[in-house]
mmCIF entry with sequence, helices, sheets and N, C-alpha, C, O atoms, coordinates in Angstrom:
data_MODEL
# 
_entry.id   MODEL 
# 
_entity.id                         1 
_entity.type                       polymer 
_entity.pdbx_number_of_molecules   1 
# 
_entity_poly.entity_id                      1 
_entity_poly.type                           'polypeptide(L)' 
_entity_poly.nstd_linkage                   no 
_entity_poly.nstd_monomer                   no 
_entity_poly.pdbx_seq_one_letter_code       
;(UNK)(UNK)(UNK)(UNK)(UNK)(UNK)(UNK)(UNK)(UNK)(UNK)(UNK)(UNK)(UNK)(UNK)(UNK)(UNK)
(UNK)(UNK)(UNK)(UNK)(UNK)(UNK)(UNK)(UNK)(UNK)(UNK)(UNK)(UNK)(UNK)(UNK)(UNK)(UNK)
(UNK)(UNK)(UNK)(UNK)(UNK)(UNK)(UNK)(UNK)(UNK)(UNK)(UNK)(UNK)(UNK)(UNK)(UNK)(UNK)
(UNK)(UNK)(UNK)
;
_entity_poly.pdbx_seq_one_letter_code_can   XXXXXXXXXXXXXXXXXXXXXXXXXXXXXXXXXXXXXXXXXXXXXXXXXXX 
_entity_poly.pdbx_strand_id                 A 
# 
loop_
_entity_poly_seq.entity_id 
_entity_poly_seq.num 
_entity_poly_seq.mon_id 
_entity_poly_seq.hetero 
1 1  UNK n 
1 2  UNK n 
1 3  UNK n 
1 4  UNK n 
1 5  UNK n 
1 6  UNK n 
1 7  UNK n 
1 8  UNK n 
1 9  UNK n 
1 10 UNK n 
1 11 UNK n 
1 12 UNK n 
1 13 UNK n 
1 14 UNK n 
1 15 UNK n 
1 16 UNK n 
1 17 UNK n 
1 18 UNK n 
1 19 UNK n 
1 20 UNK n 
1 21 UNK n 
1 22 UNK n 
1 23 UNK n 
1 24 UNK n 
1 25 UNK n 
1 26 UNK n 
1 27 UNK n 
1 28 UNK n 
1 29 UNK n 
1 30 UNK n 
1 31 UNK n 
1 32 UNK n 
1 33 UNK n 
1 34 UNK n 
1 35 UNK n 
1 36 UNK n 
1 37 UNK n 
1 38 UNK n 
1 39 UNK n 
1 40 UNK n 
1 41 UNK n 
1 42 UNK n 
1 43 UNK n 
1 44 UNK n 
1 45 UNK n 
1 46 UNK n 
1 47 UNK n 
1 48 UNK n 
1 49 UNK n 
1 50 UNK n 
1 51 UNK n 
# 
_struct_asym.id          A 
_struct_asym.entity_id   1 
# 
_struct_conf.conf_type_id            HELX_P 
_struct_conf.id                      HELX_P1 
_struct_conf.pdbx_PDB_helix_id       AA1 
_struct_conf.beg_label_comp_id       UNK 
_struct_conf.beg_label_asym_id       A 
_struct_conf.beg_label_seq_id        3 
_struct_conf.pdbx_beg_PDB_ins_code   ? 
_struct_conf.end_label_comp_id       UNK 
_struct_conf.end_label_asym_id       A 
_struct_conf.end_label_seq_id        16 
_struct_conf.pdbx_end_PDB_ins_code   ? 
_struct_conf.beg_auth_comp_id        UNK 
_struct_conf.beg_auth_asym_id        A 
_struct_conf.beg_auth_seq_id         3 
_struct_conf.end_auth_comp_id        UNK 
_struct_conf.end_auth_asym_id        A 
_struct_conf.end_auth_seq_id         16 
_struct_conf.pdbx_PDB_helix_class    1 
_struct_conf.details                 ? 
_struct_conf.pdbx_PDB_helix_length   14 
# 
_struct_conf_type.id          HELX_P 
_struct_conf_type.criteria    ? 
_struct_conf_type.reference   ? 
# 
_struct_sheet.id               AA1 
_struct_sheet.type             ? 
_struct_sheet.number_strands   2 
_struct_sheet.details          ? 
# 
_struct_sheet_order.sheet_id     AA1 
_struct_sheet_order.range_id_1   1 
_struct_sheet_order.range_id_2   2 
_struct_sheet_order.offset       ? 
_struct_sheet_order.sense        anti-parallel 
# 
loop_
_struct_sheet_range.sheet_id 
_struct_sheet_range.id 
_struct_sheet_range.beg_label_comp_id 
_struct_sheet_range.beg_label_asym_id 
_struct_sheet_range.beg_label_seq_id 
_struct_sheet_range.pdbx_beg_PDB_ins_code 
_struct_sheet_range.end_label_comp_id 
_struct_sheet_range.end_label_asym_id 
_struct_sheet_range.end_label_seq_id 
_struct_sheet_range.pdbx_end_PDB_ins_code 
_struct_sheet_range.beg_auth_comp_id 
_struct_sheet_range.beg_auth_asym_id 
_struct_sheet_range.beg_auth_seq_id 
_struct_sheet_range.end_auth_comp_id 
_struct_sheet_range.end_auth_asym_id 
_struct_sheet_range.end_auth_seq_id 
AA1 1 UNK A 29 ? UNK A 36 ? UNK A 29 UNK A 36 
AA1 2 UNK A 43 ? UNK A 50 ? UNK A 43 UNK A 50 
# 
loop_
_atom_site.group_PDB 
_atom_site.id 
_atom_site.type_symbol 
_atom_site.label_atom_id 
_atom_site.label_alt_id 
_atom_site.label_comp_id 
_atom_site.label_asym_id 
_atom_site.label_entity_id 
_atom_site.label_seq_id 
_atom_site.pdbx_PDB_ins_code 
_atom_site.Cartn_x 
_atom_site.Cartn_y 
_atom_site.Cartn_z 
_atom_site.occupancy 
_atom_site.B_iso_or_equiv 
_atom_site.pdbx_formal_charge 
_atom_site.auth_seq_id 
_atom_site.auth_comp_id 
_atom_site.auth_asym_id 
_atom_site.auth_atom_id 
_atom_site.pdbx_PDB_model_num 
ATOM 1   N N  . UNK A 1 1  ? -18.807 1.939   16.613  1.00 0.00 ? 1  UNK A N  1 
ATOM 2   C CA . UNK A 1 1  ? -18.459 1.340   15.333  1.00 0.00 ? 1  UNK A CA 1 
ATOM 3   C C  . UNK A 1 1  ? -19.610 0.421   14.919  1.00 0.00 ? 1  UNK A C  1 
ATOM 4   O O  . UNK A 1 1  ? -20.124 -0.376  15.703  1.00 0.00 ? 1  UNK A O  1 
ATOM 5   N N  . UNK A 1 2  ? -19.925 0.550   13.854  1.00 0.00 ? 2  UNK A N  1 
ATOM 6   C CA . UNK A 1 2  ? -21.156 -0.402  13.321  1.00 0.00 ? 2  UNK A CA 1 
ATOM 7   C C  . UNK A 1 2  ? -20.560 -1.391  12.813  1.00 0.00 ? 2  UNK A C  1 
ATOM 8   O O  . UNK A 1 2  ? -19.349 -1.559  12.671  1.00 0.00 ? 2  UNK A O  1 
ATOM 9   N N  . UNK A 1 3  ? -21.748 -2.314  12.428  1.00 0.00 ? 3  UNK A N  1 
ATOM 10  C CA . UNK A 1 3  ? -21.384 -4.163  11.803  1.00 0.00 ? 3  UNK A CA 1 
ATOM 11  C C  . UNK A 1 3  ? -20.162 -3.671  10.313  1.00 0.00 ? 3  UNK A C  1 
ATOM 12  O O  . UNK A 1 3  ? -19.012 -4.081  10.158  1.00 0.00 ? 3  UNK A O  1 
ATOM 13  N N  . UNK A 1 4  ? -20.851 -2.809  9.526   1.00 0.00 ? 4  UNK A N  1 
ATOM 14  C CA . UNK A 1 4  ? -19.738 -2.964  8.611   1.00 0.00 ? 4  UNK A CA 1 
ATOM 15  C C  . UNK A 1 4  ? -18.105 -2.763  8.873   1.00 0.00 ? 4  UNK A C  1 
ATOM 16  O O  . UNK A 1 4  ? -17.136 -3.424  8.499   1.00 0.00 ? 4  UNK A O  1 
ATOM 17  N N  . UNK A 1 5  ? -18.232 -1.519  9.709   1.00 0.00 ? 5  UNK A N  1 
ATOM 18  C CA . UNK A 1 5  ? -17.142 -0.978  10.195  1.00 0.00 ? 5  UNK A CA 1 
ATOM 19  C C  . UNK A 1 5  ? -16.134 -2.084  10.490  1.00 0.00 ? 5  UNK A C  1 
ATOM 20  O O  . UNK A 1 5  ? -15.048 -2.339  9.970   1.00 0.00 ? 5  UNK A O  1 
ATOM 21  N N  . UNK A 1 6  ? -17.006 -2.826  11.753  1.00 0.00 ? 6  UNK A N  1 
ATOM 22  C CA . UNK A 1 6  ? -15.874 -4.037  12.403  1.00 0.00 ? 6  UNK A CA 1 
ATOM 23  C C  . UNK A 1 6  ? -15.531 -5.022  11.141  1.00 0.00 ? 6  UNK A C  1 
ATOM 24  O O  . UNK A 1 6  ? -14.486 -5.664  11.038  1.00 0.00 ? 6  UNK A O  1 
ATOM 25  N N  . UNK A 1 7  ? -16.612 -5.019  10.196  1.00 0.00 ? 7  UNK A N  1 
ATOM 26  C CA . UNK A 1 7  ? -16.280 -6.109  9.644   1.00 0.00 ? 7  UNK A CA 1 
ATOM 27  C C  . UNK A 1 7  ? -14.958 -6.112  8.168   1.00 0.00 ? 7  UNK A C  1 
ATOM 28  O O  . UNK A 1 7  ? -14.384 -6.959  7.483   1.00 0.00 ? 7  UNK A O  1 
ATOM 29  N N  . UNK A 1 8  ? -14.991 -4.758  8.276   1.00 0.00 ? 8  UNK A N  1 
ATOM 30  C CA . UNK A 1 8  ? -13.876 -4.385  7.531   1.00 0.00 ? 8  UNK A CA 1 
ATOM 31  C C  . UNK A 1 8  ? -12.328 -4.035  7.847   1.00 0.00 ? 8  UNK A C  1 
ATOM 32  O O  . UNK A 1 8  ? -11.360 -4.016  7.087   1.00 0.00 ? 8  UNK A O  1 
ATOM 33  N N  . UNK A 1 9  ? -12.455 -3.697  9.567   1.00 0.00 ? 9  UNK A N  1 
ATOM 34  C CA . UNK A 1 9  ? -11.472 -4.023  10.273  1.00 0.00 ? 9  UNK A CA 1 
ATOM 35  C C  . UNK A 1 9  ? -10.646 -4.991  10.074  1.00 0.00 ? 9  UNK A C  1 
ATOM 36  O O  . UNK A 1 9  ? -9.504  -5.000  9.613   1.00 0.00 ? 9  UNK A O  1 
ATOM 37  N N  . UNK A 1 10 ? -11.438 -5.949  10.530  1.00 0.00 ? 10 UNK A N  1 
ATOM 38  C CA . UNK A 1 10 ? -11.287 -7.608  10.526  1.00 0.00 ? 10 UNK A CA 1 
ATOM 39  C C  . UNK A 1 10 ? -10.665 -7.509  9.541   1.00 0.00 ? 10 UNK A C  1 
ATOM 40  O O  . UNK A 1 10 ? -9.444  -7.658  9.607   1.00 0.00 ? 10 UNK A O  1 
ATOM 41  N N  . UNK A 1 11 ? -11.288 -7.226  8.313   1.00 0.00 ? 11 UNK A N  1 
ATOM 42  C CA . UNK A 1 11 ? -10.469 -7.677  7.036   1.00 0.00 ? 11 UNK A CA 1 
ATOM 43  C C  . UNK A 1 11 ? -9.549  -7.303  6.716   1.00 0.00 ? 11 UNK A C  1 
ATOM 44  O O  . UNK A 1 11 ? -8.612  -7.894  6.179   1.00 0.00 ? 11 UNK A O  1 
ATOM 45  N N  . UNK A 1 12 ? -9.686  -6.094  7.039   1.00 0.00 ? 12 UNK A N  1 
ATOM 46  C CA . UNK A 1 12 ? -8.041  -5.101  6.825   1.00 0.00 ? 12 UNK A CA 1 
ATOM 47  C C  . UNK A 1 12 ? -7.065  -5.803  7.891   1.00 0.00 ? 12 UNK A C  1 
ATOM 48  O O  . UNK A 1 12 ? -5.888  -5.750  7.532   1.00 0.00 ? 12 UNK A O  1 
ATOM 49  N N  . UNK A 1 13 ? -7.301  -6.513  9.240   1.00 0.00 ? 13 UNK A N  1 
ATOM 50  C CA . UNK A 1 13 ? -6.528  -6.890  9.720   1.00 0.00 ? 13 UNK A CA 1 
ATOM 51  C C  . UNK A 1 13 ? -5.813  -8.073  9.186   1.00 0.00 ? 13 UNK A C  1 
ATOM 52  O O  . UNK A 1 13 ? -4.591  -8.216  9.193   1.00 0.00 ? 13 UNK A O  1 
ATOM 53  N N  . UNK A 1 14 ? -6.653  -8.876  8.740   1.00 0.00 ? 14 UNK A N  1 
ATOM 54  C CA . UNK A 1 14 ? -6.084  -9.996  8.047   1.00 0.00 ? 14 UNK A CA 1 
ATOM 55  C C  . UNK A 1 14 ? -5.273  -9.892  6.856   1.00 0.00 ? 14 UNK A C  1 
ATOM 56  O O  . UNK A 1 14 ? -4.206  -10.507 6.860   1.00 0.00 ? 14 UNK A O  1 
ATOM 57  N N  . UNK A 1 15 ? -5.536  -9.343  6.026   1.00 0.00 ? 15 UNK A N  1 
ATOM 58  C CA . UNK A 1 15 ? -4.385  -8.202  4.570   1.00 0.00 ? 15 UNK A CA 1 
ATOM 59  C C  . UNK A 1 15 ? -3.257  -8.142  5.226   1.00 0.00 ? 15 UNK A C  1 
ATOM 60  O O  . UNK A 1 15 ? -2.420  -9.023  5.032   1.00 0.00 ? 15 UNK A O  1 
ATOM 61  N N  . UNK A 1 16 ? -3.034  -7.206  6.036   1.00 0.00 ? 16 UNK A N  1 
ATOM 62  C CA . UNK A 1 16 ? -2.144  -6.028  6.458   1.00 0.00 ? 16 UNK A CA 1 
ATOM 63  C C  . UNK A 1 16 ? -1.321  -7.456  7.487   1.00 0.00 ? 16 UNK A C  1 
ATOM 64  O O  . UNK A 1 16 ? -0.106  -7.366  7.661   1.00 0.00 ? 16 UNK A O  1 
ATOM 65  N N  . UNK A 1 17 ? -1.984  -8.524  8.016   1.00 0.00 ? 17 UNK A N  1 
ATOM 66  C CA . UNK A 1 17 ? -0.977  -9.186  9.098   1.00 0.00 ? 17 UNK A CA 1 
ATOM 67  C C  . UNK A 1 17 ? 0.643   -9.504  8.529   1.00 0.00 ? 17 UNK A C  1 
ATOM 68  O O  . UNK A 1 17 ? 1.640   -9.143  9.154   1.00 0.00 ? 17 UNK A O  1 
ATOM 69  N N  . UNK A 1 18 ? 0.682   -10.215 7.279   1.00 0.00 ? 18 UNK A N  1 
ATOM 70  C CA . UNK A 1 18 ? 1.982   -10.419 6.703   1.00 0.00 ? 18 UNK A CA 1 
ATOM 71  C C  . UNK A 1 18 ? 2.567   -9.331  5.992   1.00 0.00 ? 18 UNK A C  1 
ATOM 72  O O  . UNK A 1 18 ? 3.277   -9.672  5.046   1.00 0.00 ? 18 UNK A O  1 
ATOM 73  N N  . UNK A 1 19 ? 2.468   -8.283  6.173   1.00 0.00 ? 19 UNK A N  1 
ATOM 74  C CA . UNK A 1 19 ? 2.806   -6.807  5.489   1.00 0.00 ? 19 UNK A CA 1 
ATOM 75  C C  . UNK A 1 19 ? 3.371   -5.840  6.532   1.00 0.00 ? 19 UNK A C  1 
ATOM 76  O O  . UNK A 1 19 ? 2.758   -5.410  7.509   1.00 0.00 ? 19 UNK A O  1 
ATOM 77  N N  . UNK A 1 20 ? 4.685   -5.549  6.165   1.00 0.00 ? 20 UNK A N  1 
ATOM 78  C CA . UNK A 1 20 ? 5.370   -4.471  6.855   1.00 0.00 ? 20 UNK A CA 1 
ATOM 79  C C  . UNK A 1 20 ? 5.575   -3.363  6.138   1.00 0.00 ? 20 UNK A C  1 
ATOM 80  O O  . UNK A 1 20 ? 6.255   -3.180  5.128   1.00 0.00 ? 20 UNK A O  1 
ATOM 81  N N  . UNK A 1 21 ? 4.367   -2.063  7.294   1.00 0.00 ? 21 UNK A N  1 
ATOM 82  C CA . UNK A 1 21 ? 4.199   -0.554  6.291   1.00 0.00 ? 21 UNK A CA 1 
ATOM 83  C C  . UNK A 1 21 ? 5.634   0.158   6.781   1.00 0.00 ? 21 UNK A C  1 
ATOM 84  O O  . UNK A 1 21 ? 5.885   0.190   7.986   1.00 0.00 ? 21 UNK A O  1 
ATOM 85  N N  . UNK A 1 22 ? 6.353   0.599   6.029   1.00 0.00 ? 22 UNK A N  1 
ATOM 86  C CA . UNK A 1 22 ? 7.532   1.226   7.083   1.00 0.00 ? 22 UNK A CA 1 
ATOM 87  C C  . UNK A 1 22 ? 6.879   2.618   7.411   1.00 0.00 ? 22 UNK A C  1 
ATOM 88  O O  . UNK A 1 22 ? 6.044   3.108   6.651   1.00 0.00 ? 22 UNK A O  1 
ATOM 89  N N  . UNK A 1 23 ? 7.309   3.276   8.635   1.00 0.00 ? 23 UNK A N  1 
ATOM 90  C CA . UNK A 1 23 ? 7.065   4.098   9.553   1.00 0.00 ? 23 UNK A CA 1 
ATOM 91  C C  . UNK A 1 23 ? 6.981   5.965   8.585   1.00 0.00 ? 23 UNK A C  1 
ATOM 92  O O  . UNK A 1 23 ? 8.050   6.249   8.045   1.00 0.00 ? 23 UNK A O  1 
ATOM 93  N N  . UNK A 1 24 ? 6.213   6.692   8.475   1.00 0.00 ? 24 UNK A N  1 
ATOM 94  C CA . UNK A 1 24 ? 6.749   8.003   7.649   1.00 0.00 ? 24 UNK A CA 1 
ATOM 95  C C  . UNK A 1 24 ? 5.795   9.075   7.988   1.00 0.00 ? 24 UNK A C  1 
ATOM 96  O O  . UNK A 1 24 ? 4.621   8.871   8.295   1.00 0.00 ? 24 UNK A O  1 
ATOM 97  N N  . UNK A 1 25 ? 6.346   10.193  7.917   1.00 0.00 ? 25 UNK A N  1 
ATOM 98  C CA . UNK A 1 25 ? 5.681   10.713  8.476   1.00 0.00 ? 25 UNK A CA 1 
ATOM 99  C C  . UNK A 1 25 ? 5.509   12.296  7.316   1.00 0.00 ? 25 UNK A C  1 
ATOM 100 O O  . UNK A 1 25 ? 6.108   12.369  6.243   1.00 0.00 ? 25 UNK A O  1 
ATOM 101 N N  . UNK A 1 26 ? 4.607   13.378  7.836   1.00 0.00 ? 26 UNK A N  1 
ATOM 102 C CA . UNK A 1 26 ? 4.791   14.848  6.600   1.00 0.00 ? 26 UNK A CA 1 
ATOM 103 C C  . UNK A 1 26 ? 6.179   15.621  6.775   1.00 0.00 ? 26 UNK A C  1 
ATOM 104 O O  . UNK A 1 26 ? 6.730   16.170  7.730   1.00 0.00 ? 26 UNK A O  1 
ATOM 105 N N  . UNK A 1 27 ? 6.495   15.425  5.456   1.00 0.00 ? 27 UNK A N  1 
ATOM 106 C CA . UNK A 1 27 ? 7.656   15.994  5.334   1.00 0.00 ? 27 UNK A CA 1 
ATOM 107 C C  . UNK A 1 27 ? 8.670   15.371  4.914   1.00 0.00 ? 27 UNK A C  1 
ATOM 108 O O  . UNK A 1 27 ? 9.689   15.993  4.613   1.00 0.00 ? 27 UNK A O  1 
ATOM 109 N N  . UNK A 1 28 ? 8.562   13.577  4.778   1.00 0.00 ? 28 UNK A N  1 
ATOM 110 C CA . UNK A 1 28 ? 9.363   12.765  4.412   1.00 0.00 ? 28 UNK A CA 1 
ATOM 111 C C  . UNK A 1 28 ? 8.354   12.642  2.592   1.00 0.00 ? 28 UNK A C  1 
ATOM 112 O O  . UNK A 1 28 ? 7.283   12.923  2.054   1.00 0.00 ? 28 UNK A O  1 
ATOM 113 N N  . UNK A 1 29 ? 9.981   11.884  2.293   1.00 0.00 ? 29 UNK A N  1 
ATOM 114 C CA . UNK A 1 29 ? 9.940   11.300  0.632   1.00 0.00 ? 29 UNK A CA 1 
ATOM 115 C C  . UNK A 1 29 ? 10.034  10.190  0.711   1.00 0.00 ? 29 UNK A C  1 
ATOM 116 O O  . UNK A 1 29 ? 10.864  9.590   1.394   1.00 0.00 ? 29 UNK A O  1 
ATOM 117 N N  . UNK A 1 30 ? 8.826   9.514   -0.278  1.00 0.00 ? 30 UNK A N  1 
ATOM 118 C CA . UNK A 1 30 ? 8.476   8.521   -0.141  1.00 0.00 ? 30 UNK A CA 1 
ATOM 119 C C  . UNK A 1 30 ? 8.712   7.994   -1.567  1.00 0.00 ? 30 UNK A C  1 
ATOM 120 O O  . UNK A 1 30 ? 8.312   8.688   -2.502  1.00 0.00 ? 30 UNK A O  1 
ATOM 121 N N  . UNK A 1 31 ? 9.589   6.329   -1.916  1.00 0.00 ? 31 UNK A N  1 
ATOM 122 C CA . UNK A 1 31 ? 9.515   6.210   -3.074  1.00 0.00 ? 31 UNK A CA 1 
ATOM 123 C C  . UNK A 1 31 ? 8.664   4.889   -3.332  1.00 0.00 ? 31 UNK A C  1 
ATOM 124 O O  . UNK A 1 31 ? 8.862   3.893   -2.637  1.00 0.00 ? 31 UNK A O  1 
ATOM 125 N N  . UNK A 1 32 ? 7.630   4.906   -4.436  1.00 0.00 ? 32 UNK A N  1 
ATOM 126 C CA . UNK A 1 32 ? 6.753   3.890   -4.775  1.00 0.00 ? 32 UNK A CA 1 
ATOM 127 C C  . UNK A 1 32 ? 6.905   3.023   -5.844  1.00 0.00 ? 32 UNK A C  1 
ATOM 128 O O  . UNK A 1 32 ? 6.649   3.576   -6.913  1.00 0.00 ? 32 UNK A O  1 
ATOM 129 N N  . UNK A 1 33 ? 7.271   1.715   -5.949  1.00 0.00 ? 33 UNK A N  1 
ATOM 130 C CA . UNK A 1 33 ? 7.590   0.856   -7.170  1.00 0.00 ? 33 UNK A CA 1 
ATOM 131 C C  . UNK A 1 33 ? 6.295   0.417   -7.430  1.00 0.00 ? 33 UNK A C  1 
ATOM 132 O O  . UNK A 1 33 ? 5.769   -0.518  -6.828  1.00 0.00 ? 33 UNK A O  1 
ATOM 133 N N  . UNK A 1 34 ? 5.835   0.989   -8.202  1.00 0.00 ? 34 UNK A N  1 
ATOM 134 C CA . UNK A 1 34 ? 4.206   -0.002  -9.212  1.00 0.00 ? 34 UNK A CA 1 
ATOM 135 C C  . UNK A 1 34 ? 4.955   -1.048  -10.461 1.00 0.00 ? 34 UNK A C  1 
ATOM 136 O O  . UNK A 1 34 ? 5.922   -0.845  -11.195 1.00 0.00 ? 34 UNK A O  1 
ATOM 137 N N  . UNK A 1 35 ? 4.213   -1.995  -10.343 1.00 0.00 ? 35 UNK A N  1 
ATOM 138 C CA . UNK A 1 35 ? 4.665   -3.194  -11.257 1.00 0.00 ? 35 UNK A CA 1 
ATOM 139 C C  . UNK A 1 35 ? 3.302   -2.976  -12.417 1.00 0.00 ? 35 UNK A C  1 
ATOM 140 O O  . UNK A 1 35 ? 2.104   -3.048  -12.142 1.00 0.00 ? 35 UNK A O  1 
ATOM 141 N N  . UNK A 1 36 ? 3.844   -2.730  -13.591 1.00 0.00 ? 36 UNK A N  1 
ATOM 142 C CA . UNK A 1 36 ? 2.778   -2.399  -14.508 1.00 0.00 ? 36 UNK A CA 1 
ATOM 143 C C  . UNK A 1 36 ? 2.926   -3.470  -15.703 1.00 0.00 ? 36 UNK A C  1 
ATOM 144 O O  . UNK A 1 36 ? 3.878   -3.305  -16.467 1.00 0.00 ? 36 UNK A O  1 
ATOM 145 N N  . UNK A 1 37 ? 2.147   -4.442  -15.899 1.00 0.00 ? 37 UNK A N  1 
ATOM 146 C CA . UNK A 1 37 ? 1.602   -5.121  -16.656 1.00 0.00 ? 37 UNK A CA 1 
ATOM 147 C C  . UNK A 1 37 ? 1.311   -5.322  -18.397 1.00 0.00 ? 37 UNK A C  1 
ATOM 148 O O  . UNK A 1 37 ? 0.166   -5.769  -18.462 1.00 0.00 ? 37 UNK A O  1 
ATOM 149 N N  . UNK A 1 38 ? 1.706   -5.219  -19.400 1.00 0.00 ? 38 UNK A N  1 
ATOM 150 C CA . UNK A 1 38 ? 1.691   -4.689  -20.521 1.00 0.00 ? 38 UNK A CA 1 
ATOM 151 C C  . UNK A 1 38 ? 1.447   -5.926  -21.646 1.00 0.00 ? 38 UNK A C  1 
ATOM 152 O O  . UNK A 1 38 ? 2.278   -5.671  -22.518 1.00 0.00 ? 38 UNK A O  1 
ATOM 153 N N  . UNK A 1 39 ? 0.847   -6.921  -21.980 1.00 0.00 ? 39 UNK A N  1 
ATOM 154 C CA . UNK A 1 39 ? 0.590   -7.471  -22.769 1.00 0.00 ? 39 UNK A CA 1 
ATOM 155 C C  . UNK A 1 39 ? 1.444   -8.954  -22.085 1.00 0.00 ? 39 UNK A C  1 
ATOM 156 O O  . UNK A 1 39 ? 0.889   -9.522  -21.144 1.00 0.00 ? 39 UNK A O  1 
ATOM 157 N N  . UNK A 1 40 ? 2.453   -9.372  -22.483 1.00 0.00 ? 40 UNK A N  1 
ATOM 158 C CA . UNK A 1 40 ? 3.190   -10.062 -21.872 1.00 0.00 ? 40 UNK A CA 1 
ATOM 159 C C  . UNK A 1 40 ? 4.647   -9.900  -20.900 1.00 0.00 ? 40 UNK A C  1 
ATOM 160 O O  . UNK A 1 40 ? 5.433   -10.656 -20.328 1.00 0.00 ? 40 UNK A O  1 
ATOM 161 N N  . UNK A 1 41 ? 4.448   -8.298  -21.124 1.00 0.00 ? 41 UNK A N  1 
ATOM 162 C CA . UNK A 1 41 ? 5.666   -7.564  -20.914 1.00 0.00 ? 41 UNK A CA 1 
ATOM 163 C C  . UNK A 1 41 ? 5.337   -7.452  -19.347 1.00 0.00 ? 41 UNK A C  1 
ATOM 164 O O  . UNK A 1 41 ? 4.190   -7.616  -18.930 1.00 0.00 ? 41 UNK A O  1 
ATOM 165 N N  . UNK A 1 42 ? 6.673   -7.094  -18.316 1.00 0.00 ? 42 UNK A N  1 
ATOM 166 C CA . UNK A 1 42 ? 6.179   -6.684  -16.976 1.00 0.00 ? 42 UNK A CA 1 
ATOM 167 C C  . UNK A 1 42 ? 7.327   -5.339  -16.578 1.00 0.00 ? 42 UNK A C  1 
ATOM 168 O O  . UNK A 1 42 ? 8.502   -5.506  -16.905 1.00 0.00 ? 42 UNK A O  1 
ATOM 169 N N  . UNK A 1 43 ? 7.007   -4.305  -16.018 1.00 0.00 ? 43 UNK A N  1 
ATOM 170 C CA . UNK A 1 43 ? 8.265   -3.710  -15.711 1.00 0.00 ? 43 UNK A CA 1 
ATOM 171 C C  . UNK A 1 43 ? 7.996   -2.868  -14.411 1.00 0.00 ? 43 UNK A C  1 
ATOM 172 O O  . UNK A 1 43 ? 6.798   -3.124  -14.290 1.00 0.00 ? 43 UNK A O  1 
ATOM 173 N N  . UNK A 1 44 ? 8.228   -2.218  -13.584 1.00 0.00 ? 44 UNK A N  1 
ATOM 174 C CA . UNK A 1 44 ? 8.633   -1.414  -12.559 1.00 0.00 ? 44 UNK A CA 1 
ATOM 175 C C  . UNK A 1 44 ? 8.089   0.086   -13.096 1.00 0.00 ? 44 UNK A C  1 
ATOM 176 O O  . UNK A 1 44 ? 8.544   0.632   -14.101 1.00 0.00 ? 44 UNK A O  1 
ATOM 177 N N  . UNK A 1 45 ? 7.115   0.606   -12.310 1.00 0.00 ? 45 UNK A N  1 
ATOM 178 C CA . UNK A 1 45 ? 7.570   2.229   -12.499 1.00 0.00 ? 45 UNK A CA 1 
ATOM 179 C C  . UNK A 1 45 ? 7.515   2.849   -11.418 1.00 0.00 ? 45 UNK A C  1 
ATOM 180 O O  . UNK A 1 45 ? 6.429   2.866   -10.838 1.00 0.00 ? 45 UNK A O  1 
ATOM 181 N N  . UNK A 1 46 ? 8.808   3.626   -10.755 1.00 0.00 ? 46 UNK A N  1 
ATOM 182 C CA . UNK A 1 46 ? 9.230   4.041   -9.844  1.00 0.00 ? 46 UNK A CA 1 
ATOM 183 C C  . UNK A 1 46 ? 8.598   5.480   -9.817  1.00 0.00 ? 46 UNK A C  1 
ATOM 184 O O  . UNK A 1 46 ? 8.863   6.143   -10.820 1.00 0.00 ? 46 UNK A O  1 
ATOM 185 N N  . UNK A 1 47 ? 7.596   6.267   -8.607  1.00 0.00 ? 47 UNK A N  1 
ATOM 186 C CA . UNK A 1 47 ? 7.588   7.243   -8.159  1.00 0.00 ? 47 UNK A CA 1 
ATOM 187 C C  . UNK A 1 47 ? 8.152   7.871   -6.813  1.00 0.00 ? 47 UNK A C  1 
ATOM 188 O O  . UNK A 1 47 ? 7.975   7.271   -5.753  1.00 0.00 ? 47 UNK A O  1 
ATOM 189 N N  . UNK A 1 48 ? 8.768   8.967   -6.855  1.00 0.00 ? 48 UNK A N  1 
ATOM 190 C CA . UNK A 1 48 ? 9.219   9.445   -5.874  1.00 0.00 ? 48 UNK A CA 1 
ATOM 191 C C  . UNK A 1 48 ? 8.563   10.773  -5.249  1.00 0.00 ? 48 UNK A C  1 
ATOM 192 O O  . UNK A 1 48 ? 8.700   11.719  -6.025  1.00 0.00 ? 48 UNK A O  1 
ATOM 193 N N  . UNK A 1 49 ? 7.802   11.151  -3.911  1.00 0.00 ? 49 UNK A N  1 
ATOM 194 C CA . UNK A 1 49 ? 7.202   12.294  -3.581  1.00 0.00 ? 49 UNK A CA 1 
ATOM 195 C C  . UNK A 1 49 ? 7.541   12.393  -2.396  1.00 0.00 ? 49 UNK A C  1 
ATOM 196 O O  . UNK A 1 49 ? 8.051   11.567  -1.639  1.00 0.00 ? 49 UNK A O  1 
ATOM 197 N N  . UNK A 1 50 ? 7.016   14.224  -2.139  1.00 0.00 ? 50 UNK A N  1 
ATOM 198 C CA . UNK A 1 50 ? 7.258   14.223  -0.560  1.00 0.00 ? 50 UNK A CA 1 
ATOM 199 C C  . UNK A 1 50 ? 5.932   14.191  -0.063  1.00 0.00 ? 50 UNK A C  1 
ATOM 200 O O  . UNK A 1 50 ? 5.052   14.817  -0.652  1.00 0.00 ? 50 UNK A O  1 
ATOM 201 N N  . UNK A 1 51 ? 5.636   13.381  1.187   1.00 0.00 ? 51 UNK A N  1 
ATOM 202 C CA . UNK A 1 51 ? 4.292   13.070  2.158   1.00 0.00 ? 51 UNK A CA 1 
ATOM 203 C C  . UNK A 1 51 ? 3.757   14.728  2.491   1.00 0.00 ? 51 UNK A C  1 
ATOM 204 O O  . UNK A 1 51 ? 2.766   14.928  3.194   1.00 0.00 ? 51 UNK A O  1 
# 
């Protein structure tokens, strides 16, 4: 692993410490809430797929 490599580790480790990914695997459906932004407006848009 080179200097950048580790050093992006690191960082990804630090992100990811207070974040729970839940477990999934191919073949499961996965649903995604994006929070989308609109002038002053805020709302949810829900996708649903299979992995």
């Amino acid at each position: 692993m080179n200097i950048v490599e580790s050093l992006e580790a690191k960082h990804i480790e630090e992100l990811m410490k207070d974040k729970k990914i839940p477990e999934f695997r191919s073949g499961d459906t996965v649903k995604v809430n994006v929070r989308i932004k609109e002038g002053q407006r805020e709302r949810l848009q829900a996708y649903e797929e299979f992995v």
